[in-house]
C-alpha positions as CSV (number, residue, x, y, z in Angstrom):
1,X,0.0,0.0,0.0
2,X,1.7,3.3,-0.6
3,X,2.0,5.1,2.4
4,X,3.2,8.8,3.0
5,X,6.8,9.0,1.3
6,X,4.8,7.6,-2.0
7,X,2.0,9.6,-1.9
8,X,4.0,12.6,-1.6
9,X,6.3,11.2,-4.5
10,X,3.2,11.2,-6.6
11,X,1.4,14.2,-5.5
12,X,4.9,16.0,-6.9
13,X,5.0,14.0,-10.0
14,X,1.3,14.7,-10.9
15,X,1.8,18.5,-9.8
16,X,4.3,18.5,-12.7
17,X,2.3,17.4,-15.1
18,X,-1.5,18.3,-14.2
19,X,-1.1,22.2,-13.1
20,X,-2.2,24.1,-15.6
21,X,-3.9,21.3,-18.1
22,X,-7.6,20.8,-19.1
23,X,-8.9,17.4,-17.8
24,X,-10.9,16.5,-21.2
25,X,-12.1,13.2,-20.1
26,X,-13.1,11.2,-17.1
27,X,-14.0,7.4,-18.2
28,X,-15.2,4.8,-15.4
29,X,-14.6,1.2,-16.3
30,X,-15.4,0.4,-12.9
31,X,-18.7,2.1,-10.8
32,X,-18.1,0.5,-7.8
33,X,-14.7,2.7,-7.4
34,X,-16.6,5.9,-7.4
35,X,-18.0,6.9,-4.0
36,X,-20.0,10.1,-4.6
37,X,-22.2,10.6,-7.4
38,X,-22.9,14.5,-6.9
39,X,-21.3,16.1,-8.8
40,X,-21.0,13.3,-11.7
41,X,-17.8,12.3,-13.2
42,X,-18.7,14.6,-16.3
43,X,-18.2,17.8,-14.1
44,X,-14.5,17.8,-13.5
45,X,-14.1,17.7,-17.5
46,X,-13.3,21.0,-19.0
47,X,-11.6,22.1,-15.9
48,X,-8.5,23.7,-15.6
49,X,-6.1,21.7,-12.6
50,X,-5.0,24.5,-10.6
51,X,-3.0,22.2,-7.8
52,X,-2.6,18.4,-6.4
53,X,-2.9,17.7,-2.8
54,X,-1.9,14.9,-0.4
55,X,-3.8,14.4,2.6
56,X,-2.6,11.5,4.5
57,X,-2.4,8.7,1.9
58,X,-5.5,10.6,-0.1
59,X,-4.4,12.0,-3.6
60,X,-6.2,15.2,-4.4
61,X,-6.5,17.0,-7.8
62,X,-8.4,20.8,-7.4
63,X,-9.7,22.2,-10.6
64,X,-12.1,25.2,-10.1
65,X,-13.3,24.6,-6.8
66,X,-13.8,20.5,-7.3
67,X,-11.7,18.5,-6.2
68,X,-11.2,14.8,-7.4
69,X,-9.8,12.6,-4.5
70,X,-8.2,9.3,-4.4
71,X,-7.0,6.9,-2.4
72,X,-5.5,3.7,-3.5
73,X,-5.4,1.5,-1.0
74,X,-3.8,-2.1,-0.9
75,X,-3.8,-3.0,-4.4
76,X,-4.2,0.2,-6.5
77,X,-1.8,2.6,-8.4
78,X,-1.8,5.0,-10.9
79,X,-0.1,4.2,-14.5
80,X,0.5,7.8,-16.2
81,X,0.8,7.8,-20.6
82,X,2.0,11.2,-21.9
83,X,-0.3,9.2,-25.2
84,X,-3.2,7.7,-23.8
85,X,-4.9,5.2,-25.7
86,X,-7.8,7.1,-28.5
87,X,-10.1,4.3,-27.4
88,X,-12.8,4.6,-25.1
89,X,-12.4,2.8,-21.7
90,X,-14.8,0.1,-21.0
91,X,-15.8,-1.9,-18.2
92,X,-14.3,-5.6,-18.3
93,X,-11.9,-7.7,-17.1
94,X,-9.4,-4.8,-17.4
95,X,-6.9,-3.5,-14.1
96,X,-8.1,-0.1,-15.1
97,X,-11.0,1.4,-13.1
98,X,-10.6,5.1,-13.8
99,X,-9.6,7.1,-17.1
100,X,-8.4,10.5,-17.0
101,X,-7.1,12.3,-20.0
102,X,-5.8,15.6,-20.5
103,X,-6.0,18.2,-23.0
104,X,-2.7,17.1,-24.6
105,X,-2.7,13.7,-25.2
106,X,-1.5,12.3,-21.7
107,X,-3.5,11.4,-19.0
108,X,-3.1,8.6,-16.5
109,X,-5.3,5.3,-15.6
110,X,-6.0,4.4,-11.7
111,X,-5.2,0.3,-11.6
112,X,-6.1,-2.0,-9.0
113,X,-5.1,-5.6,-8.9
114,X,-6.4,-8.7,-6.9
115,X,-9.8,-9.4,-6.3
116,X,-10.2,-7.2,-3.0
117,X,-11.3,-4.2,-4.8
118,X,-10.7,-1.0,-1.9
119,X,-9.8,1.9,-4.8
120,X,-11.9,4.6,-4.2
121,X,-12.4,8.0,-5.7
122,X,-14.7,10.7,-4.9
123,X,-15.6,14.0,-6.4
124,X,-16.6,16.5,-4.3
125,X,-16.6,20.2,-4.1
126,X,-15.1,20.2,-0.1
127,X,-12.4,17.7,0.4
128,X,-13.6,17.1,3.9
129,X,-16.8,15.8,2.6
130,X,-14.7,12.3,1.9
131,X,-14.9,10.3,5.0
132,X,-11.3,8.7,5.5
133,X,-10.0,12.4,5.0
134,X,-12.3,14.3,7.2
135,X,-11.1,12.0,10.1
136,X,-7.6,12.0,9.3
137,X,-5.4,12.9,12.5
138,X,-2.4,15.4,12.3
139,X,0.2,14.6,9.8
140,X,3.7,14.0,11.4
141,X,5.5,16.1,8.7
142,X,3.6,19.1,9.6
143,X,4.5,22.2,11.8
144,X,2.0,21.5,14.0
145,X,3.7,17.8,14.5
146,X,6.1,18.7,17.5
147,X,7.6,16.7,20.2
148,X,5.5,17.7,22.8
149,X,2.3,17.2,20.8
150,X,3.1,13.1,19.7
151,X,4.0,13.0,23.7
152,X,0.4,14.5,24.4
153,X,-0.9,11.5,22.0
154,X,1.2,8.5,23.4
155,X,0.2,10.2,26.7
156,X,-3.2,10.6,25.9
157,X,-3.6,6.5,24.5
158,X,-3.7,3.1,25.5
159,X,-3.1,1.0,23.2
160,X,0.8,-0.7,21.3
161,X,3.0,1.7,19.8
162,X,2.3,0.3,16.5
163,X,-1.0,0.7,16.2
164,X,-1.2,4.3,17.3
165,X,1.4,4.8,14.3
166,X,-1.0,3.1,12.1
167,X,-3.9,4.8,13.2
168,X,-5.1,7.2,10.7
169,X,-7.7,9.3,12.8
170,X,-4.1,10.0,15.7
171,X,-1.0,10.3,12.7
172,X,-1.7,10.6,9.1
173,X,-0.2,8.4,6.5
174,X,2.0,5.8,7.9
175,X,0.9,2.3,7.1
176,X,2.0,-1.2,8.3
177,X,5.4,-1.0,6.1
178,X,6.9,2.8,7.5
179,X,5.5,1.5,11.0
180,X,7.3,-1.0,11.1
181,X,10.8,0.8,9.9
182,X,10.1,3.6,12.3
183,X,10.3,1.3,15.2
184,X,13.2,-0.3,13.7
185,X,14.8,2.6,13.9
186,X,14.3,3.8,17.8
187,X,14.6,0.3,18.8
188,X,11.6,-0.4,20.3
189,X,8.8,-3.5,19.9
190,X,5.8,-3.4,17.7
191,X,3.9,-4.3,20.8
192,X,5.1,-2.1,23.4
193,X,2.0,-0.4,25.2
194,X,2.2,3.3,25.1
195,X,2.3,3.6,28.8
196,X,5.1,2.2,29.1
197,X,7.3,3.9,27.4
198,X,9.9,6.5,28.9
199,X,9.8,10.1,28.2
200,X,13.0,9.1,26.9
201,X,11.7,6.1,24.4
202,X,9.1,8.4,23.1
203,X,11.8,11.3,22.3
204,X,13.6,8.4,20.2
205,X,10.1,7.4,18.6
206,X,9.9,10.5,17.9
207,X,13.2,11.6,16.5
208,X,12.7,8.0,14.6
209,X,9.7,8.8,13.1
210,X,10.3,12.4,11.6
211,X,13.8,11.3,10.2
212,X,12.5,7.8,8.2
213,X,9.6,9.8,6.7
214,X,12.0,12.8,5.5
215,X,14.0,10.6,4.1
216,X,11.8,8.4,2.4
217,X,10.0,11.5,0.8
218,X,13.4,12.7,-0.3
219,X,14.1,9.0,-1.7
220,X,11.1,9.2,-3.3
221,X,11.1,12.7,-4.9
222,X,11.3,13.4,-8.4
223,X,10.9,10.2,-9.1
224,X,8.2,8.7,-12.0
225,X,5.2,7.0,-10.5
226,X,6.2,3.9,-12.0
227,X,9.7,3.7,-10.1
228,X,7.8,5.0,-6.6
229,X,7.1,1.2,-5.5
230,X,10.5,-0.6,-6.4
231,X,12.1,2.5,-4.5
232,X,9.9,1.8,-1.2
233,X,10.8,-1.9,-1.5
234,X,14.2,-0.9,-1.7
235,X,14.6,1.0,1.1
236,X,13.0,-0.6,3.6
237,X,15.5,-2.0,6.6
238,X,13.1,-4.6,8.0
239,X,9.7,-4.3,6.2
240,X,9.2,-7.2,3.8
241,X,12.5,-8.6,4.3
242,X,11.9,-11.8,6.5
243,X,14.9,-13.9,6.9
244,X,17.2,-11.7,5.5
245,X,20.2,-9.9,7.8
246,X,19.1,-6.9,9.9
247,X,21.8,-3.7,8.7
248,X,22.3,-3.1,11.6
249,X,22.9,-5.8,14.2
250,X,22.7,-8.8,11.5
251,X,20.4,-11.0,13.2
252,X,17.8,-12.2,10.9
253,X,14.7,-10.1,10.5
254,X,11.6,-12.2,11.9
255,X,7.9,-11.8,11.0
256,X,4.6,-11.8,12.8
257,X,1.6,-12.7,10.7
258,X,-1.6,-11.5,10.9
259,X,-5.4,-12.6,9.1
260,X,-4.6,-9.8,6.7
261,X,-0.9,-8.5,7.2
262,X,2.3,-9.4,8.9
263,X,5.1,-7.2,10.7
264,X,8.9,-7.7,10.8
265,X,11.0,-6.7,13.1
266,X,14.5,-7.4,14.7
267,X,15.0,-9.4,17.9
268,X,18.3,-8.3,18.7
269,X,17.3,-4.6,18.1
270,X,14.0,-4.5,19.1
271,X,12.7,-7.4,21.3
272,X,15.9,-7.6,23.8
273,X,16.4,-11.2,21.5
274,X,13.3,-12.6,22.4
275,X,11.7,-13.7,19.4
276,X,7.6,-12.5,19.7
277,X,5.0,-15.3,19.4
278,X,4.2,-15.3,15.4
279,X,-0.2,-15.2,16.9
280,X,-2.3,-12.4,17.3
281,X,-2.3,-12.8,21.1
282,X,1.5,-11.3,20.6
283,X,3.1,-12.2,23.4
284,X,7.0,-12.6,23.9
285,X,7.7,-16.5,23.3
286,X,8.8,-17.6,26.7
């Protein structure tokens, strides 16, 4: 799923090319992916894009006051053409659920693969009238992101580290991957209660936090939507690399599995070398 670092790499590459275009076409091959129906897809045609948001892991294109959002979710991503295909998009068997073409030629196609179909896109005319954004929590790049306001929320929360960092109503845009590097990073175990930690773990978390997600979005910058997942993948530490070396201490990264996800993490780093139970109870293995 892209997560922060990718969503701002695309925000910048669509900025590029999508300020100052005329959106001449809006094709839906799939319905299901569009969550609002007022105004209809036909509206944002013949607008003029005048900027491209990010909003947690929510893609946002403004064009006279509308605003078409996305969010891709697990499975989606967005595959640009500077020469779109003449044809007109129909619905099929097709990856392609949404069309957008521009007044030049180019355009770009929202994909999803899989068959757990979670893209979603919304037109709207306020972007807080799409749900996921309207509840988002503060984003930890932000001004407003300081120390003393993440120790308010670890303060303020019961509940393990890692899913406060995943929680998209408390910190925008970090997912299961950057979650898992962050902690990495300051050390600390996925399933470490908040109240427990020291004023001098959370400064660390902190630290950790702000310092993966800069760099990532620097990694990521200027870089082509299609090259944005390989250079996640590739810059992970722990994340997605079970049984390989950790960089740092080279123990070898473990994973806990989940229904629907799995974490890795390092024992040695994180876990004092106890290796965690790979069950949703997560407890230490004794």
């Amino acid at each position: 799923m892209p997560e922060l670092p990718e969503v701002s790499g695309l925000v910048g590459f669509l900025t590029e090319r999508l300020v100052g275009r005329a959106v001449v076409g809006v094709e839906l091959a799939s319905f299901a992916v569009l969550k609002t129906f007022d105004p209809p897809p036909q509206a944002f045609e013949g607008l003029v894009v005048d900027a491209v948001h990010r909003h947690g892991k929510f893609v946002d294109i403004e064009a006279s006051g509308l605003h078409f959002v996305f969010h891709l979710s697990r499975a989606g991503w967005l595959r640009w053409s500077d020469n779109l295909p003449t044809t007109t998009l129909r619905p099929g068997k097709s990856p392609i659920a949404v069309r957008v073409r521009l007044d030049d030629g180019a355009g770009f196609d929202l994909t999803e693969a899989g068959t757990q179909k979670r893209l979603a896109v919304y037109l709207v005319r306020d972007v807080q009238e799409v749900p996921g954004v309207a509840k988002l929590g503060i984003d930890p790049l932000s001004e407003e992101f300081t120390e003393e306001a993440f120790a308010a929320l670890v303060a303020e929360r019961r509940m393990q580290i890692k899913g406060l960092l995943r929680d998209q109503s408390e910190i925008a845009g970090v997912g299961n991957a950057y979650s898992d590097e962050v902690l990495h990073v300051a050390k600390l175990s996925p399933f470490a209660m908040t109240t427990a930690l020291t004023p001098e773990q959370v400064h660390t978390l902190y630290e950790a936090l702000r310092t993966t997600l800069t760099d990532a979005v620097a990694a990521a910058s200027g870089k082509p939507a299609k090259e944005l997942k390989d250079a996640k993948r590739a810059g992970m530490r722990v994340h997605g690399r079970t049984g390989e070396a950790c960089p740092v201490c080279g123990d070898v990264v473990r994973e806990v599995s989940f229904a629907d996800r799995s974490l890795q993490y390092c024992a040695t780093c994180q876990t004092g070398g106890k290796p965690l139970a790979d069950r949703r109870m997560s407890k230490l293995l004794k």
